[in-house]
N, C-alpha and C positions, 0 to 999 in steps of 0.2 A: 567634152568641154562645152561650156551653154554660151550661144552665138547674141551679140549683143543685137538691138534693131536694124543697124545698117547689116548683120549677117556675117559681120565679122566673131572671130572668137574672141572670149573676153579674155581670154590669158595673152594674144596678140595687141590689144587693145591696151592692156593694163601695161606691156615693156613699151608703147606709144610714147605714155605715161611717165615710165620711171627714170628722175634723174641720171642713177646708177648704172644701168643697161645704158639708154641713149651716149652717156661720156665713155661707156667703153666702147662704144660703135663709133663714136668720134675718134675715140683713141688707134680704133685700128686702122680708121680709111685714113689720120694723119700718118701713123707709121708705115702704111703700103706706099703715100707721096713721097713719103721720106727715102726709104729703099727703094723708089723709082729714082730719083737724083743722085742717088749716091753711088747706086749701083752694087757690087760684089764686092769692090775693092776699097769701097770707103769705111770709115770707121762709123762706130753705132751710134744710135740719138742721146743714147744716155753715154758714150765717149765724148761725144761732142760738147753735154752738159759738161762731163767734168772738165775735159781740156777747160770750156772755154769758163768754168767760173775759176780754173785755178790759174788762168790767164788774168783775167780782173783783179786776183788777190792773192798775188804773187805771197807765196811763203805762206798761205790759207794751210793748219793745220787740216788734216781730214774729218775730226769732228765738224769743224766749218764748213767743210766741203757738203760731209751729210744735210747741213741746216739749208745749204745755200741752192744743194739741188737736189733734197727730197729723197736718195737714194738710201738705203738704212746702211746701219753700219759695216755690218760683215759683207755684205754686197759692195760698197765702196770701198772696202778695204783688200776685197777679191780683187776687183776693176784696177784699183791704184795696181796691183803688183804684176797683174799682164800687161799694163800697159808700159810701166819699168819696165817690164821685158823688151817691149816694143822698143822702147829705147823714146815712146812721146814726155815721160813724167820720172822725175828723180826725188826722193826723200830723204830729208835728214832729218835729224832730233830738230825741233822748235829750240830757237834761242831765248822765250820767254816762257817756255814750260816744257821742259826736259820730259817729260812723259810724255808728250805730244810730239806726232810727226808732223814738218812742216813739206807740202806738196809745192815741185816748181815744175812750171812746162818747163821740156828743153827746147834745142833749139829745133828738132826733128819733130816733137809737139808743135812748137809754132807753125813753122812750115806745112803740116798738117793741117794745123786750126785753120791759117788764112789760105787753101785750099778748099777748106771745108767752109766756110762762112758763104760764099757765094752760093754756093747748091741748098744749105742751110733758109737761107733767103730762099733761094725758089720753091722750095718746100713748103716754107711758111706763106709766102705769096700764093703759091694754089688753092692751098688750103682756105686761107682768107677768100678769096676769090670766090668760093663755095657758099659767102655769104652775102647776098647782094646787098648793096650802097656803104656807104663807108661809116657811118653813124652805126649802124647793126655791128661794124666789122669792131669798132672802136667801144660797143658796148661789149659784146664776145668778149672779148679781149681783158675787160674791167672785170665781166664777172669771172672770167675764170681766175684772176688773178686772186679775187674772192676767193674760190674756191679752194684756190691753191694756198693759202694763207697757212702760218702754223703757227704755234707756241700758241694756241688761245684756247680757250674751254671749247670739246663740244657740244655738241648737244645732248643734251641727257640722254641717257640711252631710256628703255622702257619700264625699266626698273620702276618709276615712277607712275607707270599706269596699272601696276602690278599691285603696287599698295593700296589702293583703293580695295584691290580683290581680296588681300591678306586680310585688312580691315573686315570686308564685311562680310570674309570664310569666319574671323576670331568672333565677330558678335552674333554668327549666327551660334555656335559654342557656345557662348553665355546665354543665349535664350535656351538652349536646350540644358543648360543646367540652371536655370530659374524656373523652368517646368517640371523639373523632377524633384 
């Protein structure tokens, strides 16, 4: 691998760089604070998501639950039914669409959730903390919300830097059949 001026490698240099790489290395030193707080015995970050968004929206069918905390569908539909087992989350048919299930914390769920909400906090307080002054902490926080956005277009994949090349593989074709 060729070493950039400072002597580093450029493939080092380049994950420096990348979006993609840097938020999963964010991703993992939050989920190491996280599992420092919680410990063995506590429930997981994406339990906690679902608890606590089907706490906010009591009787949120699970498609809802998918939009609301990102988890896909046969994944959140895994989580709902060990967690019923748990005895945190109970399902019934939806009252405004029978093909939908409608998700309720119980009452073992709750007492879980506001268990969990304080260590939840200190987790997230760490981690902030990671980022000095409150202005940077409150910016973090905007753009990941950015990032975390859905339902919207995204960005073109490369397809389109691709056609430029189709284009001028097909006319290099027409000049070789204009020469013969």
């Amino acid at each position: 691998m060729a070493k950039t001026k400072s002597g580093a490698k450029a493939g080092i240099a380049a994950l420096d760089q990348s979006p993609s790489h840097l938020l999963h290395r964010a991703l993992q030193r939050a989920l190491d604070i996280y599992a420092e707080e919680f410990g063995d015995a506590g429930i997981t970050q994406r339990q906690f998501a679902v608890l606590a968004a089907a706490d906010e929206r009591d009787g949120a069918t699970q498609a809802d639950l998918v939009r609301i905390t990102g988890i896909d569908r046969s994944t959140l539909a895994d989580m709902a039914r060990r967690m019923m087992g748990k005895g945190l989350l109970e399902r019934e048919r939806s009252a405004l669409d029978g093909r939908a299930n409608a998700v309720r914390v119980t009452e073992t769920g709750r007492a879980t959730l506001a268990e969990a909400r304080p260590r939840m906090a200190a987790a997230d307080g760490r981690l902030l903390k990671l980022i000095s002054g409150g202005g940077r902490r409150t910016t973090f926080l905007s753009l990941l919300r950015d990032l975390a956005k859905t339902g919207g277009p995204a960005e073109p994949k490369a397809a389109k830097t691709k056609a430029p090349k189709a284009k001028a593989h097909k006319g290099g074709k027409k000049a070789k059949k204009k020469s013969a």
